[in-house]
N, C-alpha and C positions, 0 to 999 in steps of 0.2 A: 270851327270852320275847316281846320286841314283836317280832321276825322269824316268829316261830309264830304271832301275832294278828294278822295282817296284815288287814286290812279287807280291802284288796281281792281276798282270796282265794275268797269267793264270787260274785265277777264275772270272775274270771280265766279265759280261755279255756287248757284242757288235754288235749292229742293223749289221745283213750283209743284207737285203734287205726289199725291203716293196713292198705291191702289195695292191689291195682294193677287197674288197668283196661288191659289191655295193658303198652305200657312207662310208665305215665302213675300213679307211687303219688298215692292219693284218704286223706286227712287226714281221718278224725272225729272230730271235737272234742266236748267234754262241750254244746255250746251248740248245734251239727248234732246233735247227740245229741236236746238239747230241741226243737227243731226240728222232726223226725222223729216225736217223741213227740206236737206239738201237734198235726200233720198227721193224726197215727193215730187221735189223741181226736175231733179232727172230722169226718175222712171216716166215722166208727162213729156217733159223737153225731147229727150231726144229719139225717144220714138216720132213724135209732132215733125224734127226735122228730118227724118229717116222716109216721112210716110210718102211722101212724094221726090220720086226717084229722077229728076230732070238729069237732061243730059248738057245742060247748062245751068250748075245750082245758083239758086239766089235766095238771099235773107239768110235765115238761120240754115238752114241748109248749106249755104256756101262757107259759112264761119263752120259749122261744125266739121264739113268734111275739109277745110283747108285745116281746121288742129289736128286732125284726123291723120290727113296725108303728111304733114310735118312731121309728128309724134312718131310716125311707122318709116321715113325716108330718111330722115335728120337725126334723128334718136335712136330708136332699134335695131334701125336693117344694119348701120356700121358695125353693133356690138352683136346681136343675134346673126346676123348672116340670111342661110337657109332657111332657120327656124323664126324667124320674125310671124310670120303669119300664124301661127302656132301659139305663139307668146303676145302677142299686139292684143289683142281682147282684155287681157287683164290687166296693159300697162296703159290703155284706154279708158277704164276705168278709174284705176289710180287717178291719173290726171285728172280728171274733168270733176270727181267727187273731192278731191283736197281741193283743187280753185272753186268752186264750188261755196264749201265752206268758208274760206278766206276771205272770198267776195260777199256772203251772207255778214261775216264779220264786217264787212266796212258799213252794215247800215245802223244806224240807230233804235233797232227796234224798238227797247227799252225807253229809250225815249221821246217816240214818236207815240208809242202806247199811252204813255203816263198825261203828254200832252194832248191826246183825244178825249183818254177817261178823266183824268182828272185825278188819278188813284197811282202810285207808284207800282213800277210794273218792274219785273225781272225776265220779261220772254225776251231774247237774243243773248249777244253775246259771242264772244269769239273761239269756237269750239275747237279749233285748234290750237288755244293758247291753255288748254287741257290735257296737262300731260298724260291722264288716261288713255286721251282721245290718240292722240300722238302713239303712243307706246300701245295700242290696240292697231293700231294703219301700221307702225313698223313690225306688229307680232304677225299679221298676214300678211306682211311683204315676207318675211322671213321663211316662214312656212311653205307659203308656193314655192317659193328658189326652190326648199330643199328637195320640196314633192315634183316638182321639175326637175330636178336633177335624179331624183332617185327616181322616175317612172323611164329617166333616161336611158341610167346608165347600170340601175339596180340597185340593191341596196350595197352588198359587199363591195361591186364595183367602185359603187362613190364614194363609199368610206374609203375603199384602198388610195383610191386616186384624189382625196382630200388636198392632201399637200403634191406640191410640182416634182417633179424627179431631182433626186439627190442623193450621195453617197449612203450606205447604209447606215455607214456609222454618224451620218448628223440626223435621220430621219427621229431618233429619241428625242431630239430636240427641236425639230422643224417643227413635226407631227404638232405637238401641243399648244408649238405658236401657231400654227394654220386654224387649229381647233378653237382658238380662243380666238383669232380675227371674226372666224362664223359668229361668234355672238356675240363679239361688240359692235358687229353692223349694225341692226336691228336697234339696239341703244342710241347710237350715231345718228339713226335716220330721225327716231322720236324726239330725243335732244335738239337737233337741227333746227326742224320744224318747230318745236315748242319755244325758245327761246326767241328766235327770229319775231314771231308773231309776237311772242308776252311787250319784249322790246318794242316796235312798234307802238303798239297799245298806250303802255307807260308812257313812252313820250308824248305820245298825243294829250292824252290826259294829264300829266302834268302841266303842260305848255299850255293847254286851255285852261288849267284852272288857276293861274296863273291871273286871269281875266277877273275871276272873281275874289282874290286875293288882295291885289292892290287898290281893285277899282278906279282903276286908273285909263283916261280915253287913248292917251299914248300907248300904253302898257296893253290896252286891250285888243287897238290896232294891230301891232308885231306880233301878237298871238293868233289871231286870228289868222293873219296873212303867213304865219309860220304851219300852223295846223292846217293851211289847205295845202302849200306845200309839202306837206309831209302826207298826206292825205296820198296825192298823187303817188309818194314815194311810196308810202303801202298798199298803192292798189301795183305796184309794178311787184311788189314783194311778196305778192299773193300769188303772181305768176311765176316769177322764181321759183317759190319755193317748191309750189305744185311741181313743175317742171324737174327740178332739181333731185325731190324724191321719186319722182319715175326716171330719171336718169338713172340714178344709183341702184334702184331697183331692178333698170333693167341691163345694169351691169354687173350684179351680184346673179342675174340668174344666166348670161352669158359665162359667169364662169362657172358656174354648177351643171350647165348643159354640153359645152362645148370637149373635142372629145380630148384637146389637148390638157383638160383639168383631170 
């Protein structure tokens, strides 16, 4: 019974098919699965709430351009400055495709599948408790910075001006720590996010299965009523966290752009 309640079975990455691209078979996974799914929802969504241009938004239109306007006034412009408009397309992006995903995670797919067909299903899943997934979103956060920065300031430039001004004689030493913070960002961001979400998950799933463990109506009441409360808390954790790694992302490229780096 606890090998069937396994928590981490709704974080669990599971091949649903394979096809070949030449001699080269291509794995998709139930988390490429959501992946693909959050790609479809936003290349439809927000064109759908773009397409009509009122001059008093309403519906999706108003939710979209009010994350819109926060993300670019509250978030960016303090760290980006001048360059905000510049840089807001890609940290728009960011955000809306990680909560996106987070929010794909809170549904059941997998088990709302299994309860239709009648056949146990593996489509869904929390594609950011994928440290692939994770460590792929922090490898292009990384990337841009530095291509934002080097289309800035050049390439020699942004090397030289790497670390902040200081003596010559500590620069042997700055130098290699400023060099090694650039890459453990990128780590920092994927870690972040991945754990945050696995955590989540775990508890929920243990705390529910908890229901089928004792079989107990008392026992099964306080899990229930604990798993919607926490329900809640990981749909606020799904905003976090979106938020969080466009924070930092576009705090790593304010200092790659700006001219005092």
């Amino acid at each position: 019974m606890l090998a069937e309640l396994n928590p981490l079975e709704p974080i669990t990455s599971v091949p649903l098919f394979t096809f070949h691209l030449g001699s080269w078979p291509v794995v998709i996974s139930n988390h490429a699965a959501m992946i693909l799914v959050a790609t479809a929802i936003l290349l439809m969504g927000i064109p759908l709430a773009a397409r009509s241009a009122r001059l008093v938004p309403k519906g999706l239109q108003n939710l979209v351009e009010s994350v819109c306007v926060y993300l670019r006034d509250e978030l960016a412009r303090p760290l980006l400055g001048s360059h905000t408009d510049r840089y807001i397309g890609f940290l728009w992006t960011l955000f809306f495709f990680i909560l996106t995903v987070n929010l794909l995670a809170m549904i059941p797919v997998e088990k709302i599948l299994s309860l239709v067909t009648g056949r146990q299903s593996h489509f869904g899943g929390a594609a950011t408790a994928n440290i692939w997934i994770t460590g792929a979103l922090a490898a292009v956060s990384f990337i841009m910075t530095h291509a934002y920065g080097i289309r800035r300031h050049g390439l020699i430039g942004y090397l030289a001006h790497l670390a902040p001004p200081a003596p010559g004689w500590l620069m042997p030493l700055l130098y290699p720590i400023e060099l090694l913070g650039v890459f453990v960002r990128p780590f920092s961001l994927a870690i972040r996010l991945f754990a945050n979400i696995v955590a989540g998950h775990m508890i929920l799933g243990t705390i529910l299965g908890l229901v089928f463990i004792f079989k107990n109506l008392g026992v099964a009441s306080v899990s229930v009523v604990a798993c919607v409360a926490l329900s809640f808390l990981e749909l606020l954790v799904a905003f976090i966290q979106a938020y969080v790694f466009t924070f930092l992302t576009a705090l790593y490229i304010s200092l790659a752009v700006s001219s005092e780096h």
